[in-house]
C-alpha positions as CSV (number, residue, x, y, z in Angstrom):
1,X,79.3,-55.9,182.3
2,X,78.8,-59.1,180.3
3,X,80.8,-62.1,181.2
4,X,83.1,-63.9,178.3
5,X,80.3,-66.4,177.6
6,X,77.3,-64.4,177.2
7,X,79.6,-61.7,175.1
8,X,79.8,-64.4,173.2
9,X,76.3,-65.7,173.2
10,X,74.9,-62.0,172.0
11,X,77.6,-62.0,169.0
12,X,76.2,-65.6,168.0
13,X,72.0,-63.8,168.2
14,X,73.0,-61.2,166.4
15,X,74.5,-63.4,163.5
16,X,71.6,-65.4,163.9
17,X,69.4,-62.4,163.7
18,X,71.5,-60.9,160.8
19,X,71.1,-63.9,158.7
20,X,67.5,-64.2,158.6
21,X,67.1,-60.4,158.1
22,X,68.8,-61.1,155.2
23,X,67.2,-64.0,154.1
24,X,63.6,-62.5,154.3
25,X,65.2,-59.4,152.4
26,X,65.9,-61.6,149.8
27,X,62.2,-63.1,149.6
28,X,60.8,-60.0,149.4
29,X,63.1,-58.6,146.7
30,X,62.3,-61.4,144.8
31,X,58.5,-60.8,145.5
32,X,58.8,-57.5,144.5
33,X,60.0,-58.2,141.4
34,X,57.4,-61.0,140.4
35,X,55.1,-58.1,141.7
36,X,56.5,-55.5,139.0
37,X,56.4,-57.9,135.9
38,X,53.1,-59.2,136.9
39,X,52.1,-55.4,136.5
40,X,53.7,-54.5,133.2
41,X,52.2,-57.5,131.7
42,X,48.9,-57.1,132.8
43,X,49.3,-53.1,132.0
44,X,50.3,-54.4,127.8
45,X,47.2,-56.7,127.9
46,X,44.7,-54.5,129.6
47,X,43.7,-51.2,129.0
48,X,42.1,-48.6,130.7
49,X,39.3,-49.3,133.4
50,X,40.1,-53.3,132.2
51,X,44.0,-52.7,134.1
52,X,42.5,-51.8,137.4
53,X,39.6,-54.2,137.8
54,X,41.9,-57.6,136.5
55,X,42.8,-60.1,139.4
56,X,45.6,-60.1,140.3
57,X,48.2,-62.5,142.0
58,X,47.7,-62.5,145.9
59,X,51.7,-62.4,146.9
60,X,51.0,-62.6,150.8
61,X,49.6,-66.5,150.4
């Protein structure tokens, strides 16, 4: 059994733990989504064998 003050102390790292989880879910929604227009612009421009052979953005940097 936990004692009062780490009871308290594992609510306080699992905010902690919960708010970055979120944060980095954000980031990679947004990603995502610069990922997905990035594609449907570059699938208007290029066509065929051109599409799959373009550079594209490196999103882990």
């Amino acid at each position: 059994m936990l004692s009062r003050g780490q009871q308290e102390l594992h609510k306080h790292l699992i905010h902690i733990v919960q708010q970055y989880g979120s944060k980095w879910n954000g980031i990679e929604d947004h990603i995502y989504k610069q990922h997905e227009q990035e594609e449907a612009e570059l699938k208007e421009k290029y066509t065929g064998d051109e599409y799959h052979y373009v550079q594209r953005t490196d999103w882990h940097e």
